[in-house]
N, C-alpha and C positions, 0 to 999 in steps of 0.2 A: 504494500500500500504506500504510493507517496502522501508524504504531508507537505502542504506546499506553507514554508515558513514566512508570517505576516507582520509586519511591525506595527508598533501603533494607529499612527497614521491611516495604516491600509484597512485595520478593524474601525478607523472612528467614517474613512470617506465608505465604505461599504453598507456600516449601519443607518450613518446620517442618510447616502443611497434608500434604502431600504424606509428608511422613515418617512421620507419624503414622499417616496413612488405609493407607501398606501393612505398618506394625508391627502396629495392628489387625487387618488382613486376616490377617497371619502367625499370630497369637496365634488366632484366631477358627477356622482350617483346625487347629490342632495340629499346625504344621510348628515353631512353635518351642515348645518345653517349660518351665513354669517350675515350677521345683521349690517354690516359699516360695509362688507364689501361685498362684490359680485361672485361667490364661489366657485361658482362653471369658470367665469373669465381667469382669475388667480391659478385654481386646479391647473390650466395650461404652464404655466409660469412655473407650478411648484414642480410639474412633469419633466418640464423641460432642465429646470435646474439637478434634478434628479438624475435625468440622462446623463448631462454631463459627468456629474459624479462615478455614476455607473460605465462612463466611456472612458474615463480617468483610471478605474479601476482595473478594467479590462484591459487597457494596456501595459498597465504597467505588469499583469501577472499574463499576458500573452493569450487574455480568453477571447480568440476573435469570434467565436459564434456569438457573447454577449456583448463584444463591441459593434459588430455589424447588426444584433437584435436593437438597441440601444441608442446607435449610429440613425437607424432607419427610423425610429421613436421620433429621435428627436430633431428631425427635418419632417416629418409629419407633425409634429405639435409648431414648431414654426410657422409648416405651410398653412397651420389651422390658425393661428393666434395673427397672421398677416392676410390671409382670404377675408375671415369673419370680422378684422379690425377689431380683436379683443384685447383692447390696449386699459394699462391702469391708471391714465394718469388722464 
């Protein structure tokens, strides 16, 4: 079995990954409600920063299937947050 050894860093951008991609999904469903902002509009934002992270990840430990899963995300949430004009400001 390998174990592929991780430094801080690579557990904190994985989780933060991770935290983010199911606060997006949450806000994106309308299971969480926000009163001051537009949820659905934000959800793209929180996806997209998420990608990142998770493309960060992927490279640095050589995982190209979830750099190109991740990769393809988040030029789909771009192309959506620049179609729909789902801007925050």
């Amino acid at each position: 079995m390998h174990v592929i050894e991780k430094e801080l860093k690579d557990h904190v951008i994985e989780w933060a990954a991770t935290l983010l991609t199911m606060l997006g999904a949450l806000l994106n469903s309308g299971l969480i409600a926000l009163r001051a902002l537009d949820g659905f509009t934000l959800s793209f934002y929180i996806w997209s920063i998420s990608n990142i992270l998770w493309i960060t990840f992927a490279l640095k430990h050589k995982h190209w299937g979830v750099f190109i899963t991740f990769g393809a995300l988040l030029i789909i949430n771009l192309l959506s947050i620049f179609q729909n004009k789902l801007w925050l400001w």
